[in-house]
C-alpha positions as CSV (number, residue, x, y, z in Angstrom):
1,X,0.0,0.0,0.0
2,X,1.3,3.5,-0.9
3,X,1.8,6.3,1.7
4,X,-0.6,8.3,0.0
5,X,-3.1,5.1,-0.3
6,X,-2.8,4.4,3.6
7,X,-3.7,8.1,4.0
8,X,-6.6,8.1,2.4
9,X,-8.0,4.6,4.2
10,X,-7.1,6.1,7.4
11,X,-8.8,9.5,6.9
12,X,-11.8,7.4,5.7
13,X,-11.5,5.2,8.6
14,X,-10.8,8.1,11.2
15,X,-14.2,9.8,9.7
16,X,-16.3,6.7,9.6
17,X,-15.1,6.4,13.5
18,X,-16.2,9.3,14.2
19,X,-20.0,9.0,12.8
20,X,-20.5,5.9,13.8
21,X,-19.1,7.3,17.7
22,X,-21.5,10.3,17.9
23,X,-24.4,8.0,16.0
24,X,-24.2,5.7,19.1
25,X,-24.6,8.0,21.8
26,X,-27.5,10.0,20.0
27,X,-30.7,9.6,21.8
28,X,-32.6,6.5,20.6
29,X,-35.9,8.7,20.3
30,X,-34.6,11.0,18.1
31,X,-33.9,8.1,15.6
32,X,-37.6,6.0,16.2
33,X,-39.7,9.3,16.0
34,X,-42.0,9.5,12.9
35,X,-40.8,10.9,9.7
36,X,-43.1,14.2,10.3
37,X,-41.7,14.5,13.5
38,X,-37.9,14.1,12.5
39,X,-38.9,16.6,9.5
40,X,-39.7,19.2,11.7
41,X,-37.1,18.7,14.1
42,X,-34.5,19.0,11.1
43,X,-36.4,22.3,10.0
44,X,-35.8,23.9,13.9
45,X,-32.3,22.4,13.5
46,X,-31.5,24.9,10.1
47,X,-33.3,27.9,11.4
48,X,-30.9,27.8,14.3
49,X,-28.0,26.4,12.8
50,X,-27.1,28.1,9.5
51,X,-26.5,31.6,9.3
52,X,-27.5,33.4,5.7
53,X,-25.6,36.1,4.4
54,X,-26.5,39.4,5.0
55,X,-26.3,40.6,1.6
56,X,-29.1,38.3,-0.1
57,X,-30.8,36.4,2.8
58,X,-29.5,33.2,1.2
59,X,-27.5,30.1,2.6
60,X,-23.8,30.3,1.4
61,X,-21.9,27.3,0.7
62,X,-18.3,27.2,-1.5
63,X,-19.0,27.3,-5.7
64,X,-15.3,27.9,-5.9
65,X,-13.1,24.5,-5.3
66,X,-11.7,24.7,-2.1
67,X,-7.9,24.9,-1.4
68,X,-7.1,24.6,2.7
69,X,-4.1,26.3,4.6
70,X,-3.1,25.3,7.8
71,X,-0.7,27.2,9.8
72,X,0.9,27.2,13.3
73,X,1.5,24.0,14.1
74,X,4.0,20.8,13.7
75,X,3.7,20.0,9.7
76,X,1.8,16.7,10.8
77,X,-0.5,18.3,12.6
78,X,-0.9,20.9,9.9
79,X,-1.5,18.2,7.2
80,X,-3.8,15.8,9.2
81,X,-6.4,19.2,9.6
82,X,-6.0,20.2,5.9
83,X,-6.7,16.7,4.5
84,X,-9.4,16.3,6.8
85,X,-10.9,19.4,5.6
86,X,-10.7,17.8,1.9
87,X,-12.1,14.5,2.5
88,X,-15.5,16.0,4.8
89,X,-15.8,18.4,1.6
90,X,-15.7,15.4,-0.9
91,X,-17.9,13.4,1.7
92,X,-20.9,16.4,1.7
93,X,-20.1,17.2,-2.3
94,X,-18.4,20.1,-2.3
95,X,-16.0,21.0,-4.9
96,X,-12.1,20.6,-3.9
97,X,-8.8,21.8,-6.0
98,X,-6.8,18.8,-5.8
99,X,-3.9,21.1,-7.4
100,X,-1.1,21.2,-4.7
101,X,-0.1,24.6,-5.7
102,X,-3.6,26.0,-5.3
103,X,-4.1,29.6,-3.7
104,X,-5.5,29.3,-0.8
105,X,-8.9,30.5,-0.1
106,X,-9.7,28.3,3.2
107,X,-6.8,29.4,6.1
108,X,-6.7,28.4,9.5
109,X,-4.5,29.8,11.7
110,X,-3.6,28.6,15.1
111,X,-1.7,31.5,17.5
112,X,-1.2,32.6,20.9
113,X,-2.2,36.1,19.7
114,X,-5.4,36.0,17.7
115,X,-6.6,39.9,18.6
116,X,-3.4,41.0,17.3
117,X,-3.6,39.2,14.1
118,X,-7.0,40.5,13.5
119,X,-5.9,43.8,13.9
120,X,-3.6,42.8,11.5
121,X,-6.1,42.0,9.0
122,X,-8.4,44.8,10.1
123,X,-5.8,47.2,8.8
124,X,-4.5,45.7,5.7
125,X,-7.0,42.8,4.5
126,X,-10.5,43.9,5.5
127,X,-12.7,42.2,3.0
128,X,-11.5,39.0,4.8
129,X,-13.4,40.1,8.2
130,X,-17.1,39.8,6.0
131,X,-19.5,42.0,4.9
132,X,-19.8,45.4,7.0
133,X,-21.8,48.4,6.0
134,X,-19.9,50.6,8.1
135,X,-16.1,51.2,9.8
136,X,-17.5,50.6,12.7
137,X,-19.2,46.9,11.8
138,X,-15.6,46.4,10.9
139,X,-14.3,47.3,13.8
140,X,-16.6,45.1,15.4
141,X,-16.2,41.7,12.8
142,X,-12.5,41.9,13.9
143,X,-12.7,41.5,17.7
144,X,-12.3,38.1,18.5
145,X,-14.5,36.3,21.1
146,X,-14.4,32.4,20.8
147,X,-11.4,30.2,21.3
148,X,-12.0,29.2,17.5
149,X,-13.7,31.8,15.1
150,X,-14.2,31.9,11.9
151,X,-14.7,35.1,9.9
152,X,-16.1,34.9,6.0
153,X,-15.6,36.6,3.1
154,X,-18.9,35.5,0.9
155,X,-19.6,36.7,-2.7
156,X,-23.0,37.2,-4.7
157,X,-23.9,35.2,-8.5
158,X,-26.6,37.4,-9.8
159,X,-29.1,35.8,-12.3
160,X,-26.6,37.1,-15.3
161,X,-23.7,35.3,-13.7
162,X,-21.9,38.2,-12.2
163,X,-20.0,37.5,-9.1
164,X,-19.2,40.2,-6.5
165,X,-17.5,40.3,-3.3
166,X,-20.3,40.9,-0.3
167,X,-19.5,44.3,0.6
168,X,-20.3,48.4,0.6
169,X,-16.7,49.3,0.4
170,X,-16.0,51.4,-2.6
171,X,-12.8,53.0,-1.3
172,X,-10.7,54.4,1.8
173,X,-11.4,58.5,1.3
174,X,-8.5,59.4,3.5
175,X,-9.0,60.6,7.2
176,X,-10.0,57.1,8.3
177,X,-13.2,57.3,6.2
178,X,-14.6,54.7,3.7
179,X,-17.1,55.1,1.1
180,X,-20.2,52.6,1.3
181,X,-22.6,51.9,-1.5
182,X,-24.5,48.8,-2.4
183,X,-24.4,47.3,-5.7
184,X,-27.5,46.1,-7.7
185,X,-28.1,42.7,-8.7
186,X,-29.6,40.8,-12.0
187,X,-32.5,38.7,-10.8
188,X,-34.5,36.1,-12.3
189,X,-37.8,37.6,-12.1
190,X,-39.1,34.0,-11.3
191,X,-41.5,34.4,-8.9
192,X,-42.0,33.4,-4.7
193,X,-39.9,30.5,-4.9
194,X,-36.4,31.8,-6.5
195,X,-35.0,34.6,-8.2
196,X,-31.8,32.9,-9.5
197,X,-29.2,34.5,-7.3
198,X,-26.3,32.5,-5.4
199,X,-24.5,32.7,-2.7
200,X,-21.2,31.5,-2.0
201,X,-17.5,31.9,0.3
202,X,-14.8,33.6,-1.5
203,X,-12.7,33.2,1.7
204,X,-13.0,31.7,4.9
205,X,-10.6,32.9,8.0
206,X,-10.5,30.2,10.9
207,X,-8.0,31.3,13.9
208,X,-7.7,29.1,16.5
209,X,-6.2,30.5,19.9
210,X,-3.8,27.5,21.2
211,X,-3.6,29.4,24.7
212,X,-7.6,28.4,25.8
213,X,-7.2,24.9,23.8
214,X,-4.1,23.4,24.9
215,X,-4.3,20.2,24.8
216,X,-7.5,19.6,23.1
217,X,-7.8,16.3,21.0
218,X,-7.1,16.3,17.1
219,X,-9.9,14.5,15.3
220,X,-12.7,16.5,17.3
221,X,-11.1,20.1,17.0
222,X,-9.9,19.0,13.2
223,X,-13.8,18.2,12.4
224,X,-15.1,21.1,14.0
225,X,-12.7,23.5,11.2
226,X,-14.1,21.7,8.8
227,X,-17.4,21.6,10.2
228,X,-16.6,26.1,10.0
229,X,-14.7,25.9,7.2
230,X,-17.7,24.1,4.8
231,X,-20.4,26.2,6.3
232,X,-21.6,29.4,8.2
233,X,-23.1,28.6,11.7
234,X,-25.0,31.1,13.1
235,X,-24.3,30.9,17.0
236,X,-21.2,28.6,17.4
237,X,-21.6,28.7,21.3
238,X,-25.1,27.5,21.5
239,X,-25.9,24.0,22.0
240,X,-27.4,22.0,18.9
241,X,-30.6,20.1,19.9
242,X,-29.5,17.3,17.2
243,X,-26.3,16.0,18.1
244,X,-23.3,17.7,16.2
245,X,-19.7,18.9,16.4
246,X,-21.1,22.5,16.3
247,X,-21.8,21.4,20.1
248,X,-17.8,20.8,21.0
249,X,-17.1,23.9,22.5
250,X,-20.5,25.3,23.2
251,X,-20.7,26.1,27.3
252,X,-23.1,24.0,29.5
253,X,-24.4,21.6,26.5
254,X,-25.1,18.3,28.5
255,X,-24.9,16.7,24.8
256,X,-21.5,17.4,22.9
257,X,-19.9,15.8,20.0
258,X,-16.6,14.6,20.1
259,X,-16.5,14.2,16.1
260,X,-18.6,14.9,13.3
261,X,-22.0,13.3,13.3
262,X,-24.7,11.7,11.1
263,X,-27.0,14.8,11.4
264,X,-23.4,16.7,10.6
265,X,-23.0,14.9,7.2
266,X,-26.4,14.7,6.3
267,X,-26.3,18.4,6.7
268,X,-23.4,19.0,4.2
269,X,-24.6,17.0,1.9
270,X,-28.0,18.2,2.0
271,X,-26.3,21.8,1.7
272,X,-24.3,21.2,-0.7
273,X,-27.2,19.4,-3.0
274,X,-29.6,22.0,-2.1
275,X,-30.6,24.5,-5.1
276,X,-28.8,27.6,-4.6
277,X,-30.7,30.0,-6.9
278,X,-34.0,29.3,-4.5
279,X,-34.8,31.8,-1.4
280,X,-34.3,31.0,1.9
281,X,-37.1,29.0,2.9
282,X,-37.0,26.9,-0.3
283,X,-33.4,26.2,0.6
284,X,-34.0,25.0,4.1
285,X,-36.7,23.0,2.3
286,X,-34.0,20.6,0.1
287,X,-31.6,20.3,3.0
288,X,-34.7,18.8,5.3
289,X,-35.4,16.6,2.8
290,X,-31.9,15.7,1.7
291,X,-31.2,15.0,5.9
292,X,-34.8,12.8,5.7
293,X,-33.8,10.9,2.8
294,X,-30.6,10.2,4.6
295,X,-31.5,9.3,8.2
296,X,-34.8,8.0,7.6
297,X,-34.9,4.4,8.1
298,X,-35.8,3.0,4.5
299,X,-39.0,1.0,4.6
């Protein structure tokens, strides 16, 4: 067996491990309800889960094809996150550059200084902190309050195929004073149920602050970044009803994941076969049903 082949079956194994972990100590009842029941208990899942992006009220999810940085760490630590990061995006469908020159639009950082890198990128690489509509939403994207945040740099198709970077920065004026104006989109003109235009990440930012998680175990905090790095959560320190990694480092959660989950996967994939050009509701619809046709005992 190659080097290369043994890292692949042991990545699959490792993530197969993990599943099948969480899977086991998921409440039996939330496996043996009805389908109705589970339905709706996906639907409460995405409406607390997901964030959408601010700019179109959509669900974002990577068009581009990923390419992962890791940084901070031994090289074999480094290598182990960005391959894991790889194989859960090939597991939920997402697309992956398998170039190994790639630029790197996924990077995650791990330092015993995260504020002061953020002011860092505050200063000289602001579209990375997300979309803002004012210096002082900047100011605010670039404070860091979790042990592991990430920040996201998302971009809008209109129905024409234009893509733009989510923001209202035109230009720095001088003084300390930015310009803000909102661009206008192509739609589809399609009616209540979609109007053709996608979201997606241009770049995702995941810093990691080593000094408040010495010590914590690879696999779990490796499949929480990707868990971050695949998909926008919306409150990362709130504990998840359905058992998932989002739950890792959420305070007081009497149910945490120590690995990626069915309900995890079932999500991705769901998200990443969803139809993008649909509003908000119509995409919450096809990941529910995606999950269901997943999880759902087959009759």
């Amino acid at each position: 067996m190659s080097r290369k082949t043994a890292g692949i079956f042991i990545l699959s194994f490792l993530l197969t491990a993990g599943v099948l972990r969480a899977s086991a100590e998921t409440p039996t009842e939330n496996v043996t309800v009805t389908g109705t029941k589970l339905r709706e208990e996906f639907h409460r899942f995405l409406r607390s889960f997901v964030a959408p992006t601010l700019r179109t009220d959509k669900i974002a999810r990577w068009e581009r094809r990923i390419c992962p940085l890791v940084i901070g760490q031994n090289p074999s630590y480094e290598a182990f996150i960005r391959q894991r990061i790889r194989f859960v995006a090939l597991s939920a469908g997402a697309p992956v550059n398998t170039d190994v020159s790639c630029k790197p639009n996924i990077e995650v950082i791990f330092t015993t200084t995260p504020q002061a890198l953020m002011d860092n990128v505050r200063q000289h690489d602001v579209y990375w902190l997300g979309y803002a509509e004012s210096a002082a939403q900047l100011d605010q994207l670039a404070t860091v309050t979790h042990p592991v945040q990430a920040w996201y740099t998302t971009e809008t198709v209109d129905a024409n195929g234009v893509r733009r970077v989510d923001t209202n920065i035109i230009s720095n004026i001088g003084g300390g004073a930015w310009m803000f104006e909102p661009p206008t989109y192509a739609t589809g003109g399609l009616g209540r149920i979609r109007n053709e235009i996608r979201s997606g990440f241009n770049h995702v930012l995941i810093v990691i602050d080593t000094t408040k998680l010495a010590g914590e175990k690879i696999v779990p905090l490796a499949d929480y970044i990707s868990m971050l790095a695949l998909t926008q959560i919306k409150t990362p320190d709130s504990c998840q009803q359905l058992s998932s990694v989002a739950n890792l480092l959420a305070a007081n959660c009497d149910h945490p994941a120590d690995g990626l989950t069915e309900f995890d996967i079932a999500y991705l994939q769901g998200l990443y076969k969803m139809d993008a050009g649909r509003y908000l509701m119509f995409q919450r619809n096809d990941i529910a049903s995606v999950m269901a046709d997943v999880l759902l005992p087959k009759k």
